[in-house]
C-alpha positions as CSV (number, residue, x, y, z in Angstrom):
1,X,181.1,24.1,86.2
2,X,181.8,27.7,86.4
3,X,179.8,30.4,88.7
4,X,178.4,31.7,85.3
5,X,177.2,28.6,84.0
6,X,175.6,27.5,87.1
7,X,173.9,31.1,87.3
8,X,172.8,30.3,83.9
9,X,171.1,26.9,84.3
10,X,169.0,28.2,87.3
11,X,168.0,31.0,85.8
12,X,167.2,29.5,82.8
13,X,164.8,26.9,85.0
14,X,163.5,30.2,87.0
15,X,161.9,31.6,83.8
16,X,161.0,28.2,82.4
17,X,158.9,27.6,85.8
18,X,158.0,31.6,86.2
19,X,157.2,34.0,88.7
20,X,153.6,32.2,89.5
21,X,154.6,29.1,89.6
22,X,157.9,30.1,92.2
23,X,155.3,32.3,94.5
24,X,153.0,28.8,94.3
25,X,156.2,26.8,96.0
26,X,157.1,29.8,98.5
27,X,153.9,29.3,100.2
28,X,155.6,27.1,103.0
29,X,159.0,29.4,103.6
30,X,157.0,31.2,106.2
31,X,155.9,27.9,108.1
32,X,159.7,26.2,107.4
33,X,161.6,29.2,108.8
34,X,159.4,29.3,111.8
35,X,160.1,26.2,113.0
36,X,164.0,26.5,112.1
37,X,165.8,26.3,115.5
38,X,168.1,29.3,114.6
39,X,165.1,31.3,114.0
40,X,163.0,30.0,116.7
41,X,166.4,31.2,119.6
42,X,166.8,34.3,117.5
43,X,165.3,37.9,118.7
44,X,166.8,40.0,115.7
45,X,166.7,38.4,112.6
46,X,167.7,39.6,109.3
47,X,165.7,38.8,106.0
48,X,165.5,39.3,102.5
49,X,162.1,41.4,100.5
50,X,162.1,39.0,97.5
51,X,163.1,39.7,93.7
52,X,160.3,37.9,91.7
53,X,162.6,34.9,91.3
54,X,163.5,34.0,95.1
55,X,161.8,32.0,98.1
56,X,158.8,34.8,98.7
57,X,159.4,35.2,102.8
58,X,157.5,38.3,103.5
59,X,154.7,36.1,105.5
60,X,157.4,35.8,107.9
61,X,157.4,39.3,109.1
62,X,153.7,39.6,110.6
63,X,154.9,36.0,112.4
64,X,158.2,37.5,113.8
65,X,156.2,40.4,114.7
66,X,153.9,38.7,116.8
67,X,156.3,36.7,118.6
68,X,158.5,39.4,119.4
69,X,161.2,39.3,116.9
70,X,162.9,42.5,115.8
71,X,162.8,42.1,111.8
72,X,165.8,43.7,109.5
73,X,165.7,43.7,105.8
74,X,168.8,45.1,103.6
75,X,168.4,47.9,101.5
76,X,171.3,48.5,98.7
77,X,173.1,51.5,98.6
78,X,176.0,51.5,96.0
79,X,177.9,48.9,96.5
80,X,176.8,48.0,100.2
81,X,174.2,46.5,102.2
82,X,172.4,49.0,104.5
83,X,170.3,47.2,106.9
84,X,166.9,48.8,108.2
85,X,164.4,48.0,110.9
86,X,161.0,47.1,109.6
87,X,157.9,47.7,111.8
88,X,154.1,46.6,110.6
89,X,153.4,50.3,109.6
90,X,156.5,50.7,107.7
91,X,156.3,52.4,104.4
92,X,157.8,51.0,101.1
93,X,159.4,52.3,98.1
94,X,160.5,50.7,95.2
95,X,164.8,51.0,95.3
96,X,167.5,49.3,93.3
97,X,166.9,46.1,91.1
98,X,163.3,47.2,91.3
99,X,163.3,45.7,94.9
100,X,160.3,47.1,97.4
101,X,162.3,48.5,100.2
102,X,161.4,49.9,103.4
103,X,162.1,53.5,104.5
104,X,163.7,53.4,107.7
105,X,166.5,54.6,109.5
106,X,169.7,52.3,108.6
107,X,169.8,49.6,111.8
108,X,173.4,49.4,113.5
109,X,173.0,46.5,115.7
110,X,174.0,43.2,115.9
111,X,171.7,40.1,114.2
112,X,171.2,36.6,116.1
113,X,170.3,35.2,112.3
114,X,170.5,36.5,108.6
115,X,168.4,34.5,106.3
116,X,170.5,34.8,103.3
117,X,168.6,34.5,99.4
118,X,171.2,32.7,96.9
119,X,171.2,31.8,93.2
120,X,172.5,28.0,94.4
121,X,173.4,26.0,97.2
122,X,175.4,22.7,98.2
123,X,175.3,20.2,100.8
124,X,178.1,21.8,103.0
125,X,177.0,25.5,102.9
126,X,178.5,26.7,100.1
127,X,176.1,29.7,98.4
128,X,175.8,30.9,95.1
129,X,174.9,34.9,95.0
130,X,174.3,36.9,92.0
131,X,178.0,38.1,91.4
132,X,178.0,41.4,93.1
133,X,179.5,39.9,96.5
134,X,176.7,42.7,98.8
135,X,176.0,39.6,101.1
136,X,180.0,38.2,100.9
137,X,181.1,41.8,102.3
138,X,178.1,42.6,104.7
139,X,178.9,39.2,106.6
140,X,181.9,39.6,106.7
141,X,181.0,42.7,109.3
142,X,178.8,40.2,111.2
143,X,180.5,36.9,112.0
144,X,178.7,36.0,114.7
145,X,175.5,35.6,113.7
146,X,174.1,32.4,112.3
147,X,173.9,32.4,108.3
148,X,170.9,30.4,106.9
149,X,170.7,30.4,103.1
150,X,166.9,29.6,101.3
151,X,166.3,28.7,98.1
152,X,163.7,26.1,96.2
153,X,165.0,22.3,95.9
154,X,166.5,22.6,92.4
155,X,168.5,25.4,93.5
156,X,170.3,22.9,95.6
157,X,173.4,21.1,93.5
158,X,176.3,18.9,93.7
159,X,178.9,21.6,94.1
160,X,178.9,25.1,94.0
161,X,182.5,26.5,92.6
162,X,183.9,29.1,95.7
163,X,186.0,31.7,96.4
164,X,188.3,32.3,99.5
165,X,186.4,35.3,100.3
166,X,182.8,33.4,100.2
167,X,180.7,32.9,103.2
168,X,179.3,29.2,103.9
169,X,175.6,29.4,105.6
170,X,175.5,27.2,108.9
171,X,172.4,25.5,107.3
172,X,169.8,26.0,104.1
173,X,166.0,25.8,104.1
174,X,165.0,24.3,101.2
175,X,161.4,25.0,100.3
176,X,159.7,22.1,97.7
């Protein structure tokens, strides 16, 4: 199966299901990530704010928050990913894609995890994305951090077709 074709069944299921019924199965991402070991020995994490059809993490952030996590979210500018520091009284606007993203100052550090969205995931790590390679060339700037993809269990299949320059995740959450 080609990356197109597999992009195309899961979308296809994403609109049969639709956006109520995916926000219905996100409501345990927050309480799965917490107790993921890479998030639980991590003090800067990175994260996603979700498009309408991905895991729905954003009860994460008051969690990290209150355990002392420093919480990034990427922002998209051009063809890049521009990370940002979130606080609880950040403000929002909506950016690219019609994504909510924070205004903040871009964040030049170094992440212990990035929680990584994908269209699909295998068994050994390989991930999906929507085509546009922004996460394939922003990890590639940070290979030390622990990649963990998420996604809901019929986004996990058999095989997922790869490139040389795709990045494998250490591990996937898969929320039911």
């Amino acid at each position: 199966m080609t990356k197109k074709e597999l992009r195309s069944i899961i979308r296809a299921r994403k609109k049969e299901l639709g956006a109520d019924t995916l926000k219905i199965m996100s409501a345990n991402a927050a309480s799965l990530i917490e107790i993921d070991p890479d998030y639980i020995n991590s003090n800067i994490i990175m994260i996603y704010h979700p498009l309408w059809d991905e895991v729905d993490v954003t009860a994460i952030y008051q969690k990290a928050f209150a355990s002392g996590k420093r919480v990034i979210l990427p922002t998209v500018k051009g063809d890049d990913i521009i990370p940002v520091e979130i606080t609880p009284d950040t403000k929002w606007v909506k950016g690219d894609f019609d994504i909510m993203e924070p205004v903040a100052e871009p964040y030049t550090g170094s992440f212990d995890t990035i929680f990584v969205p994908g269209v699909a995931f295998d068994r050994i790590g390989n991930r999906l994305g929507r085509g546009k390679g922004y996460y394939d060339r922003f990890l590639t700037k940070h290979p030390n951090a622990k990649r963990v993809g998420i996604c809901f269990d019929f986004q996990m299949v058999d095989s997922v077709p790869t490139e040389p320059f795709d990045f494998k995740m250490d591990h996937i959450i898969v929320v039911k």
